[in-house]
N, C-alpha and C positions, 0 to 999 in steps of 0.2 A: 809305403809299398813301392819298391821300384818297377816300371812300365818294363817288360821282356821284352816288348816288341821296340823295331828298330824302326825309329820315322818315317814316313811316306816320303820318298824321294824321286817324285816326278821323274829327273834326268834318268835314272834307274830302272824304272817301272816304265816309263814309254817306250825303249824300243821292245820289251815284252809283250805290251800291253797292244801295240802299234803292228808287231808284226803278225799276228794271228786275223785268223777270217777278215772279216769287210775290211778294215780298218789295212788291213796287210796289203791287200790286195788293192785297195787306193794309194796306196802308196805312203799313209802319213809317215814323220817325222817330226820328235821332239825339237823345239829351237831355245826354249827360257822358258824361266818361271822367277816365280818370288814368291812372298808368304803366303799371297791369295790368288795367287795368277798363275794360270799356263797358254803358253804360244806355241800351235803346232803348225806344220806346215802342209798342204798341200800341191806336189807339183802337179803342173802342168802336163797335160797327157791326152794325146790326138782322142783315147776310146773314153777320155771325158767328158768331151764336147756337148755344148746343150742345143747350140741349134746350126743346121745343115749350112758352110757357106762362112761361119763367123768361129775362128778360134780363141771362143772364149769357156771356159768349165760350164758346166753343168751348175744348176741352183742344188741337185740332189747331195753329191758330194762336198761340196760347201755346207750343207746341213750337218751332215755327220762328221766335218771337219769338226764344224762349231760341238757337236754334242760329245765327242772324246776329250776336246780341249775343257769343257766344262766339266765332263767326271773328272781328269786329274788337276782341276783346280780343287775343286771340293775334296779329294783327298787329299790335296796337299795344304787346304788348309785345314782340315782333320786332321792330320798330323798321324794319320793309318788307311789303310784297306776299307771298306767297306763297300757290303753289296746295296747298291741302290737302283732309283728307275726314272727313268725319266716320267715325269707326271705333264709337264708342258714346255712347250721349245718353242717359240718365234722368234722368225728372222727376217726382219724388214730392210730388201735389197735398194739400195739411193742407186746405184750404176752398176752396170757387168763391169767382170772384170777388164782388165787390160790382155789384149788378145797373148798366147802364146806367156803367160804370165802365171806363175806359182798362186795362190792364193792363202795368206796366213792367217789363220784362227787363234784370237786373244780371248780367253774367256778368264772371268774374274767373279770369285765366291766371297759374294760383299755380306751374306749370313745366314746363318746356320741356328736351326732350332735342334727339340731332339728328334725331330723326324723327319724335317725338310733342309734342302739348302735350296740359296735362292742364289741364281747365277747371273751373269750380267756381260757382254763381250763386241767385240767388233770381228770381224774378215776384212782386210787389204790384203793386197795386192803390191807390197811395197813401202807406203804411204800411208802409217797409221792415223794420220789425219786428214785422211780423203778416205774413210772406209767404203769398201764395198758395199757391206751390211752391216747392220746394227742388229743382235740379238740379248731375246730376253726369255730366261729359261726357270722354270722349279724341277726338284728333284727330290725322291722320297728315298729313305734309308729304309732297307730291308727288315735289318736285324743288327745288332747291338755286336755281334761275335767280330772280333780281328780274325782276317784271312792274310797268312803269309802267300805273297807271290814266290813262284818259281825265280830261278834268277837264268836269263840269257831267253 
């Protein structure tokens, strides 16, 4: 039986997927991927700011950086669409970012059952070996059906 549907293509699907509600409106951007891996990016943005006095992002948006970068990793090691949910997300910050600084979200889909995947990633700022934060994430699959994306 040959698969109709056309691979998960992270590059593809992020600026769709990136530019609608929260996600659009933070401004993310696709940067890379690989078999199990996507890196999105967050810029820097004065109505980001976490605390009065110090231009550094917000811990919120770095959250939801991290939790987009984690769906299309897992779709792109799925290798399709699928609706999922986030079931748990921590994110354990070592330092704020670097003031006036983007902060870049690596999340990485190390395995996948039939129901769950299991996510694993960093936030820098630059310097993927000086992470911001380290996060550790699970995610449940909805339902079993392929959803074609819109394209643009």
């Amino acid at each position: 039986m040959v698969d109709e549907h056309p691979r998960f293509d992270p590059a593809q699907a992020a600026p769709f997927l990136t530019a609608r509600s929260h996600n659009g409106w933070l401004g993310l951007a696709y940067r890379d991927h690989g078999e199990d891996w996507v890196e999105l990016e967050l810029p820097w943005r004065e109505d980001l700011l976490g605390e009065d006095g110090r231009e550094v992002l917000a811990s919120g948006p770095i959250i939801s950086l991290m939790d987009m970068a984690s769906g299309l990793a897992i779709w792109t090691r799925m290798g399709h669409f699928r609706a999922i949910a986030t079931l748990d997300l921590r994110v354990d910050y070592t330092r704020p970012a670097r003031a006036r600084s983007s902060v870049f979200g690596r999340a990485q889909c190390y395995r996948l059952t039939r129901s769950a995947a299991f996510v694993r990633g960093i936030a820098h700022d630059g310097d993927a070996e000086d992470p911001v934060a380290h996060m550790q994430a699970v995610f449940m699959s909805i339902d079993a059906r392929h959803v074609e994306l819109p394209s643009g």
